[in-house]
MDAnalysis code that builds the backbone (N, CA, C; Angstrom):
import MDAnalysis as mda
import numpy as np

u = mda.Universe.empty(225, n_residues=75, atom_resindex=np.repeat(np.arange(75), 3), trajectory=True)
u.add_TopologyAttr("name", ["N", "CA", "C"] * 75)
u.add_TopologyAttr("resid", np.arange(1, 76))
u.add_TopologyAttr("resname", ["UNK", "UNK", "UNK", "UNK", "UNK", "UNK", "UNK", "UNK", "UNK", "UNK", "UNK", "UNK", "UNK", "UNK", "UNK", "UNK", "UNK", "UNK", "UNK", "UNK", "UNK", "UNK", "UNK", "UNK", "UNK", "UNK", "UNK", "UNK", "UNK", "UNK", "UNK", "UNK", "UNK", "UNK", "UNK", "UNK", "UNK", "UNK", "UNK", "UNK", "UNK", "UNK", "UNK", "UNK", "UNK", "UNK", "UNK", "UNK", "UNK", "UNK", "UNK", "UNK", "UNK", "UNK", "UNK", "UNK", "UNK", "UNK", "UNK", "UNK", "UNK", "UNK", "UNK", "UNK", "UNK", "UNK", "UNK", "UNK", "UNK", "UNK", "UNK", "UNK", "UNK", "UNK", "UNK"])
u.atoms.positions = np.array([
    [2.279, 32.429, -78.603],
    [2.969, 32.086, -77.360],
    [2.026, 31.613, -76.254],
    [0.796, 31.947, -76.210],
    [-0.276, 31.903, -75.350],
    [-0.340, 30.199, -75.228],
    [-0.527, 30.044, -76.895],
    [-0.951, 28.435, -77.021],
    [-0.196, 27.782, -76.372],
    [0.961, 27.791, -76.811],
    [2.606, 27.113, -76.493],
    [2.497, 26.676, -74.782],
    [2.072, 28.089, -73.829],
    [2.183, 27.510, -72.590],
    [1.040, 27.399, -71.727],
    [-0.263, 27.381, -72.411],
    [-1.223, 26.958, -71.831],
    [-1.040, 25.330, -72.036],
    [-0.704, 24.533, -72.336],
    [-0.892, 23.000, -71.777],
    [0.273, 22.713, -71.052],
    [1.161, 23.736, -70.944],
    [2.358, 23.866, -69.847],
    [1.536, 23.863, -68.237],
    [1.050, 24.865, -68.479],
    [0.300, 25.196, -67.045],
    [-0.613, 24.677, -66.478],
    [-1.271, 23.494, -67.611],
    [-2.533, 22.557, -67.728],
    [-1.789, 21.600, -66.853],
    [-0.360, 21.073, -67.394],
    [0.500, 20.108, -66.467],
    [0.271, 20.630, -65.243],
    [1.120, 21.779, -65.378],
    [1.520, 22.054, -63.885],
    [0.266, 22.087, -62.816],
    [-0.534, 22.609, -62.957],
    [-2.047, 23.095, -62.245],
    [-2.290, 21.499, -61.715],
    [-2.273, 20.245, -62.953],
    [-2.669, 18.646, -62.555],
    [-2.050, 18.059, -61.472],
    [-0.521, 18.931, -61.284],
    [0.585, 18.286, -60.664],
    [0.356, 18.631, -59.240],
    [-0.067, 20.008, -59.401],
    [0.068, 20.844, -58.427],
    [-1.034, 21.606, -57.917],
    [-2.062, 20.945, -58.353],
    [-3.465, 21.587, -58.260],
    [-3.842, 22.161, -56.391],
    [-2.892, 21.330, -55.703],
    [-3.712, 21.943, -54.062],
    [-2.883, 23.090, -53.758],
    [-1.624, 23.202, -54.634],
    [-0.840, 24.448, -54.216],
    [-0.885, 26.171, -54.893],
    [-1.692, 25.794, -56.267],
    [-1.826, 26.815, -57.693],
    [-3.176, 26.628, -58.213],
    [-3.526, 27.488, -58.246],
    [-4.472, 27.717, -59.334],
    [-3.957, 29.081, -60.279],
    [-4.345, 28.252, -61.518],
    [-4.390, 29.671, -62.752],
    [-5.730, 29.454, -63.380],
    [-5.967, 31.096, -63.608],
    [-6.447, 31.371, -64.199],
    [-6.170, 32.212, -65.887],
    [-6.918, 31.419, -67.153],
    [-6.549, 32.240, -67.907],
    [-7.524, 33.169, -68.556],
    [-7.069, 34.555, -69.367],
    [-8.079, 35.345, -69.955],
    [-7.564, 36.138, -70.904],
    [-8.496, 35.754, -72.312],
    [-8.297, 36.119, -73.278],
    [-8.198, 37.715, -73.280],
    [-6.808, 38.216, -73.662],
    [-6.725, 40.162, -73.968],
    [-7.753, 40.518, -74.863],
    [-7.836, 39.911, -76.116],
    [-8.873, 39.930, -77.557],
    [-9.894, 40.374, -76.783],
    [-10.545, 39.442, -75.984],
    [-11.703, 39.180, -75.373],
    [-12.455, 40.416, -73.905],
    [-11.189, 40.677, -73.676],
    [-10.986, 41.386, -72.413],
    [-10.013, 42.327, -72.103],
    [-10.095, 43.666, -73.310],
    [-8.830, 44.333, -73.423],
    [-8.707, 45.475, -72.244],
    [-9.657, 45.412, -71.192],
    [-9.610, 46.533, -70.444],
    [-8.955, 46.073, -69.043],
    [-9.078, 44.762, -68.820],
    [-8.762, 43.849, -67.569],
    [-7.101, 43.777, -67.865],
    [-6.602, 43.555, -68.590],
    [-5.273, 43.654, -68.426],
    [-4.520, 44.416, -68.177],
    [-4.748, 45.703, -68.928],
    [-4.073, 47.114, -68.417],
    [-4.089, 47.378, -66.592],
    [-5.362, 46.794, -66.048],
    [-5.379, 46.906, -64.943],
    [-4.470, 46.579, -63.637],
    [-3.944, 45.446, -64.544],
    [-3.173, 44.633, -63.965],
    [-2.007, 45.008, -64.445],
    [-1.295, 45.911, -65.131],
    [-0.085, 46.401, -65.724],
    [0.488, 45.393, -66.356],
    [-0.688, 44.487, -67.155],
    [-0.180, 43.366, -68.111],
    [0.372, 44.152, -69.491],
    [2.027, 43.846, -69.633],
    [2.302, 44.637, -71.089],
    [2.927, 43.776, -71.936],
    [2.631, 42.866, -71.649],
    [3.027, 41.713, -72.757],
    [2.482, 40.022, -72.219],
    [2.136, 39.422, -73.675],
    [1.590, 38.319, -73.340],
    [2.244, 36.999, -73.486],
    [2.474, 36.164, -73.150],
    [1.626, 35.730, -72.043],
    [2.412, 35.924, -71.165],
    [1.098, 36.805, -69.745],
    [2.127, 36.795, -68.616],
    [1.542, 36.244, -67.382],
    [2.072, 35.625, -66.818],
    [1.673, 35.129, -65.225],
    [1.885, 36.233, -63.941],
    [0.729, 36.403, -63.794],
    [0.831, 37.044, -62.266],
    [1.031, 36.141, -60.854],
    [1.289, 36.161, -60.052],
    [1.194, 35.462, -58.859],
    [0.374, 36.094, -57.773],
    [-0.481, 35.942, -57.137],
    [-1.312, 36.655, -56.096],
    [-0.950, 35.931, -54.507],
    [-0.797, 36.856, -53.386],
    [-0.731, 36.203, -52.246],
    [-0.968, 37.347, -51.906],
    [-2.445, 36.895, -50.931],
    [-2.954, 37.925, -50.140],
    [-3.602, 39.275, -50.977],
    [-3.924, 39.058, -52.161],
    [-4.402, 39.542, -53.062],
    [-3.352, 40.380, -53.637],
    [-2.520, 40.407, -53.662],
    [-1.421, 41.512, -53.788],
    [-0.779, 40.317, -55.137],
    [0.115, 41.332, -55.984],
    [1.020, 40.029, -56.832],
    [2.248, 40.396, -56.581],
    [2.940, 38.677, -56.630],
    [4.113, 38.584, -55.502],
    [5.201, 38.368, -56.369],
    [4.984, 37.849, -57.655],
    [5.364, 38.257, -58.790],
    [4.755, 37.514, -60.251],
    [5.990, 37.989, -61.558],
    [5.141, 38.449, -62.601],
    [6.407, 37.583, -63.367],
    [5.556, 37.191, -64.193],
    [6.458, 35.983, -65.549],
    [5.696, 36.230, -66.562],
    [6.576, 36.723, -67.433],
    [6.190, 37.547, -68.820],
    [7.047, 36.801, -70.213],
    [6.133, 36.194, -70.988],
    [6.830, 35.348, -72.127],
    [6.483, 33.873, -71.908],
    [6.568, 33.443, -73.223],
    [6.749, 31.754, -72.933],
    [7.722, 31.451, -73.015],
    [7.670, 30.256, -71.785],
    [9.054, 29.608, -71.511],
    [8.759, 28.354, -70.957],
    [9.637, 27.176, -71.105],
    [9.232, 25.880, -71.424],
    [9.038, 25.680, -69.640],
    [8.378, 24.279, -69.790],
    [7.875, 23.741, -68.714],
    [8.950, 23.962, -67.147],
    [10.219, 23.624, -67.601],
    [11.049, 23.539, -67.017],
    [11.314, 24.980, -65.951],
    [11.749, 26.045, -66.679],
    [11.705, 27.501, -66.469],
    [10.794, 28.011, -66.059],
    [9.503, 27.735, -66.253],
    [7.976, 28.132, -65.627],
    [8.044, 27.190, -63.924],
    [8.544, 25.935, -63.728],
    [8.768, 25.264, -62.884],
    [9.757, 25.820, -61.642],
    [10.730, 26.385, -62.222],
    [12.082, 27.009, -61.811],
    [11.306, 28.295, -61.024],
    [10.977, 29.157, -61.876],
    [10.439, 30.232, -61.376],
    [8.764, 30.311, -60.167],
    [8.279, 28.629, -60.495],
    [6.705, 28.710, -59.591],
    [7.554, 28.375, -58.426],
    [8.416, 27.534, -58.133],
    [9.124, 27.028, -57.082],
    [8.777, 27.416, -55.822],
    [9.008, 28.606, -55.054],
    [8.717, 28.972, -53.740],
    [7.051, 28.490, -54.101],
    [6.484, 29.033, -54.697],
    [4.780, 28.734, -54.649],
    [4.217, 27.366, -54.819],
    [5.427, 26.621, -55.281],
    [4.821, 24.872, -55.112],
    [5.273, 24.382, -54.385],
    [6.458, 24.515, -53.123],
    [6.714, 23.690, -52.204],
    [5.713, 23.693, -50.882],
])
């Protein structure tokens, strides 16, 4: 699922690069950083404002629905 919407977000980030940034990070790679973040399933998007997260998108879901849901954060 990871694969599926990382060139989702590759779009979006190109589209929308002065309004979003993501960052991604491998769990495999980095299994202690996620728990931190009360990541319990992958792939999930956090949102940060003001360092705080403002919210949380858990699963892949097509371009469209990832769009739907960044909305307040890309206008």
């Amino acid at each position: 699922p990871c694969r599926q919407v990382a060139p989702i977000l590759d779009e979006i980030a190109g589209a929308h690069g002065d309004k979003i940034t993501f960052f991604k990070m491998n769990v495999d790679e980095n299994p202690v950083t996620p728990s931190s973040y009360r990541v319990t399933g992958i792939p999930t998007i956090n949102v940060y404002q003001g360092g705080e997260v403002v919210k949380s998108i858990v699963g892949a879901k097509p371009k469209a629905a990832l769009l739907n849901e960044l909305a307040d954060y890309l206008a």
